[in-house]
C-alpha positions as CSV (number, residue, x, y, z in Angstrom):
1,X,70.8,-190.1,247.7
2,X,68.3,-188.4,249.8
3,X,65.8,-190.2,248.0
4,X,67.0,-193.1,248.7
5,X,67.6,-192.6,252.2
6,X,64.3,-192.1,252.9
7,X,63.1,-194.7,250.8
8,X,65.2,-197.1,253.0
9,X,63.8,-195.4,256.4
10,X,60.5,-195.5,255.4
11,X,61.3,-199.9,254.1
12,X,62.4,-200.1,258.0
13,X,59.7,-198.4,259.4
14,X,57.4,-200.8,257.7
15,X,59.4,-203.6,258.7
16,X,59.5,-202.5,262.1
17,X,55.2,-202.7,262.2
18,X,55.2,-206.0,260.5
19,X,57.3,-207.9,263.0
20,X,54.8,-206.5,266.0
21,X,52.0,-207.5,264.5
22,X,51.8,-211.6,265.0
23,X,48.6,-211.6,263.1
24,X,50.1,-210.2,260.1
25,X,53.5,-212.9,260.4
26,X,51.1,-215.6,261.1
27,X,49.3,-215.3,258.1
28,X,52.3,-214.3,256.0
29,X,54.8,-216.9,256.8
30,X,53.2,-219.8,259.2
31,X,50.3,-220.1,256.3
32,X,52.7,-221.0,253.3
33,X,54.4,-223.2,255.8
34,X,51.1,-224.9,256.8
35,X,49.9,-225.5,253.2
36,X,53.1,-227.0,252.5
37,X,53.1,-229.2,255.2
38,X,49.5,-229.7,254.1
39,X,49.6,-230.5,250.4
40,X,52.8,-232.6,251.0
41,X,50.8,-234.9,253.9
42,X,47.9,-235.2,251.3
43,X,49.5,-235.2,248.0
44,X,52.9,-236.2,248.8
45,X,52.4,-240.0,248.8
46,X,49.9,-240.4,245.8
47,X,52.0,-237.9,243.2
48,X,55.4,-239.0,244.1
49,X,56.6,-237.0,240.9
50,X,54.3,-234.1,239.2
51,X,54.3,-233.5,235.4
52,X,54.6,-229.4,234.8
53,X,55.2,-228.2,231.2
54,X,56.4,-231.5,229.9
55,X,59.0,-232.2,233.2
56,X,58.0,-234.3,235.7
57,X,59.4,-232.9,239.2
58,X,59.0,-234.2,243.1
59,X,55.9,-233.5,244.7
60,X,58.0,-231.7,247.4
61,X,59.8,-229.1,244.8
62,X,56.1,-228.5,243.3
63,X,54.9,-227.3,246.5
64,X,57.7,-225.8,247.2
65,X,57.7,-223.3,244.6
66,X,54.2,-222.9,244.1
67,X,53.4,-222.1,248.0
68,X,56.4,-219.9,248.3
69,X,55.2,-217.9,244.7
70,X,51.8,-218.0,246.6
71,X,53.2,-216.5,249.9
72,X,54.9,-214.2,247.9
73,X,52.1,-212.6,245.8
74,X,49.5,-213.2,248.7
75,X,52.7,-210.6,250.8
76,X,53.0,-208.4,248.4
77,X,49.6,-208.0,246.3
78,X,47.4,-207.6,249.2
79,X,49.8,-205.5,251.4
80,X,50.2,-202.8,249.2
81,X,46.0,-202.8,248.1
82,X,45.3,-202.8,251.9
83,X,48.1,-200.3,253.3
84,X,47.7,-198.2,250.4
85,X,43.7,-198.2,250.2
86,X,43.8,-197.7,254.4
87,X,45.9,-194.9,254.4
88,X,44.8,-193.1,251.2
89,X,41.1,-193.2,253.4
90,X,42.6,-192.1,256.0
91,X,44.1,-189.0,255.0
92,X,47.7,-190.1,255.5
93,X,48.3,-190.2,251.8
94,X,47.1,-186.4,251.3
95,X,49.5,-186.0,254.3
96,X,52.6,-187.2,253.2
97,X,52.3,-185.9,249.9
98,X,52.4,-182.3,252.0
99,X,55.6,-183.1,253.4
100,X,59.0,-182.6,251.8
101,X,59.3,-186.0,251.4
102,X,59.3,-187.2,247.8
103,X,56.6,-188.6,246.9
104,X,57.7,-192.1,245.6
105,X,59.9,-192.4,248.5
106,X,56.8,-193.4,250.3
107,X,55.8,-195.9,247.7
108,X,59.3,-196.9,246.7
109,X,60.2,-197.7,250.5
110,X,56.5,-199.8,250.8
111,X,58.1,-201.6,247.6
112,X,61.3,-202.3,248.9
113,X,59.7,-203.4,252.5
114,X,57.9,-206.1,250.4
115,X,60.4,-207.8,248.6
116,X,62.7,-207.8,252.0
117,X,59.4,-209.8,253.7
118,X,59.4,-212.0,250.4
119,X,62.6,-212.7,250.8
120,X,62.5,-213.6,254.6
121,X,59.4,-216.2,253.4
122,X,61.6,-217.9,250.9
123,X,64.1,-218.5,253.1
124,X,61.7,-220.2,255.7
125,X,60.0,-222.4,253.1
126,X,63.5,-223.7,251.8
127,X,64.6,-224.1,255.5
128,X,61.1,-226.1,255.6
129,X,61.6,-228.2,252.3
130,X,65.0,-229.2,252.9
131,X,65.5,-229.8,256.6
132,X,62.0,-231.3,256.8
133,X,61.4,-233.3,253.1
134,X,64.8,-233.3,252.0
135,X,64.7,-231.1,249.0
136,X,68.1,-230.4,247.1
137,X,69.0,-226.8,246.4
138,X,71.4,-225.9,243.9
139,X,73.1,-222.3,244.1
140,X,72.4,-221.3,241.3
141,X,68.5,-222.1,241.6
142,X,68.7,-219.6,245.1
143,X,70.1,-216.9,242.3
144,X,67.1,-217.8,239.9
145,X,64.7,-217.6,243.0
146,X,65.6,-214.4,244.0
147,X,65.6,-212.6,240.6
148,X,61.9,-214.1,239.8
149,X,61.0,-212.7,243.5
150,X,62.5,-209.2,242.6
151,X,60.5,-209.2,238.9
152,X,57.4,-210.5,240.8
153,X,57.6,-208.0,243.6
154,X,57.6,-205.5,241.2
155,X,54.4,-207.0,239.3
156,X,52.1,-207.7,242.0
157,X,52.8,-204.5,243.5
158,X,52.3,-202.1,240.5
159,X,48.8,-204.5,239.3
160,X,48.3,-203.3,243.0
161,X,48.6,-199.8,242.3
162,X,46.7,-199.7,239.6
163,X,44.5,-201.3,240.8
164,X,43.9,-198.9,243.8
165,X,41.8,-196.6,242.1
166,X,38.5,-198.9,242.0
167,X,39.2,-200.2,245.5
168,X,37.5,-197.5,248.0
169,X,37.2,-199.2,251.3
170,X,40.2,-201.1,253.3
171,X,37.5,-203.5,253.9
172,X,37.1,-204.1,250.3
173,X,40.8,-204.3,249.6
174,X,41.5,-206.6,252.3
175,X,38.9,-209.3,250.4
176,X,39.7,-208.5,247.0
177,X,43.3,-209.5,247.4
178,X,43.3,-212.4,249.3
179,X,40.3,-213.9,247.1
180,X,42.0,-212.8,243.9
181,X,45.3,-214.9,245.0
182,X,43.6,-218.0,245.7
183,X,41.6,-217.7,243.2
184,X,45.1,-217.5,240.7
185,X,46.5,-220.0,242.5
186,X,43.9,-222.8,241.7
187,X,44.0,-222.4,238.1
188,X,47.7,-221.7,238.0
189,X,48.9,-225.1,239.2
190,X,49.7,-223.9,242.7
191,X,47.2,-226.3,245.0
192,X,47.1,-228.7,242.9
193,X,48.5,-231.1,240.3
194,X,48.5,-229.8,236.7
195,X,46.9,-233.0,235.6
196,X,44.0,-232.6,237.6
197,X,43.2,-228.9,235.3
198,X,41.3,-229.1,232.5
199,X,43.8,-227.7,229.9
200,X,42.5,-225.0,228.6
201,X,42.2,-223.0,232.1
202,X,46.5,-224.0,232.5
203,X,46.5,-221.6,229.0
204,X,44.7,-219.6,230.2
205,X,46.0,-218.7,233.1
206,X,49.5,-219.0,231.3
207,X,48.4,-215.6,230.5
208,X,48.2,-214.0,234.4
209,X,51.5,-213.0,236.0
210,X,50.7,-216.0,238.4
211,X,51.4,-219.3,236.3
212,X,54.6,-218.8,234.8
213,X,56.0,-218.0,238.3
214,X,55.2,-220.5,239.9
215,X,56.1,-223.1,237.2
216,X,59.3,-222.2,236.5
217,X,60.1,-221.8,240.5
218,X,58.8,-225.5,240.4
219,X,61.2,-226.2,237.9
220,X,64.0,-224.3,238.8
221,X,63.7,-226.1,242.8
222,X,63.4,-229.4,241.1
223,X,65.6,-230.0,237.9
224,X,69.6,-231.2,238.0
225,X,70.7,-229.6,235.9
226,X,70.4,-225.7,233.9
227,X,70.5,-222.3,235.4
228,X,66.3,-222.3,236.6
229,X,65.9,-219.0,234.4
230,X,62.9,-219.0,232.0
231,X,62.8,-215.7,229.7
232,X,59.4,-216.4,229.4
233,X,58.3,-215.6,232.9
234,X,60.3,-212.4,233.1
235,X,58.9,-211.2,229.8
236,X,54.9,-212.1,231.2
237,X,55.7,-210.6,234.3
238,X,57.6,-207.6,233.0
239,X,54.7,-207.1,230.9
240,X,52.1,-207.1,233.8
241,X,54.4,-204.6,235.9
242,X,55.1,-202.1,233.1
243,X,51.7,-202.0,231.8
244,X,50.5,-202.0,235.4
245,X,52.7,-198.8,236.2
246,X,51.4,-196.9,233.5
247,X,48.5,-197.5,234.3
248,X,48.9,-196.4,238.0
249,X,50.6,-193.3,236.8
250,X,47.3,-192.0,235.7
251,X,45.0,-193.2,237.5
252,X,46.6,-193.6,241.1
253,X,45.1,-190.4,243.5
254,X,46.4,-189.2,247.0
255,X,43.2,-188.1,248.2
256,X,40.6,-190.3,249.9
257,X,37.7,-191.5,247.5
258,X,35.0,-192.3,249.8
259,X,33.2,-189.2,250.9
């Protein structure tokens, strides 16, 4: 209990920082929105439907779920390599790990702070898609949508963590993940039509936690019919997190590692 008390303290003391900071909401929220916006004004008329994985879907439900899966992984990924990379350099990490606060309360609570923010996000991009391009929801796809943001959540943040241990500088986390999203997102059918990918990089980057996110959040926010879940993308993405946490369970440090 007292672990998860402070786990929930620390969730809302992050919370509280993010809704100060209008840079950080601008560029989590109004961004996704203004791609959508974007990619539907330019795309939108020309690819009235979108063939993904042998379904063809509404331009408006492919950019729905890719930009939101993109908002989501841009949220999470980057926030925890940048606040966890700033604060090990700053000493805060070696501090808290001197308190009696358990350790993974701090990281457990900078988890749990992330999927909350990821969930706000969705819930602005569906208010987007279907008040402002008429998108359908189903209730069951909202169910679908928020267990694929809980498994993905989990991913991004532990390839995060593990990946903290080769990121030094703030500076360099704060370019590494941004670049490292956009980068997935262009070969992962996110920006742009499927078709327009040679098919060998969509195989590819079938592979990266990514792709099969954002596909199946496509589908799920544009088919009739079926429950939205794909076993596939929890398996590649449960993958990705377990492997990652391992991973960061060696190789993650509390003390800064520039001198």
């Amino acid at each position: 209990m007292r672990f998860i008390r402070l786990s929930l303290s620390q969730a809302r003391f992050n919370l509280q920082g993010y809704v100060r900071s209008s840079r950080t909401v601008i560029f989590g929220v109004l961004m996704p929105v203004g791609f959508l916006a974007l990619f539907n004004s330019v795309f939108g008329g020309r690819y009235k439907t979108i063939p993904v994985n042998g379904h063809l879907i509404s331009s408006v439900a492919f950019y729905t779920g890719g930009l939101t899966t993109y908002g989501v992984m841009l949220g999470t990924f980057t926030g925890i390599l940048v606040a966890i990379v700033s604060a090990r350099e700053a000493g805060w990490l070696k501090r808290f790990r001197g308190t009696p606060m358990p350790s993974g309360a701090y990281l457990a609570g900078q988890i749990l702070y992330l999927f909350v923010t990821s969930v706000g996000l969705i819930a602005v991009m569906l208010a987007v898609s279907v008040f402002g391009y008429g998108l359908t929801v189903r209730a069951v796809t909202l169910l679908a949508t928020l267990c694929y943001t809980l498994v993905g959540v989990f991913a991004f943040a532990a390839i995060a963590l593990a990946l903290t241990k080769v990121i030094t500088t703030s500076e360099m986390a704060s370019s590494v993940g941004p670049f490292t999203v956009v980068i997935l997102s262009f070969i992962s059918g996110v920006f742009l039509p499927p078709e327009l990918l040679p098919h060998w990089l969509i195989t590819v980057s079938s592979y990266f936690p990514l792709e099969p996110l954002a596909s199946s959040m496509q589908r799920a926010f544009a088919l009739p019919s079926g429950t939205g879940f794909e076993l596939r993308t929890f398996v590649v993405l449960a993958v990705w997190g377990i492997v990652s946490f391992v991973i960061a369970q060696f190789t993650f440090t509390w003390e800064p590692l520039k001198r």
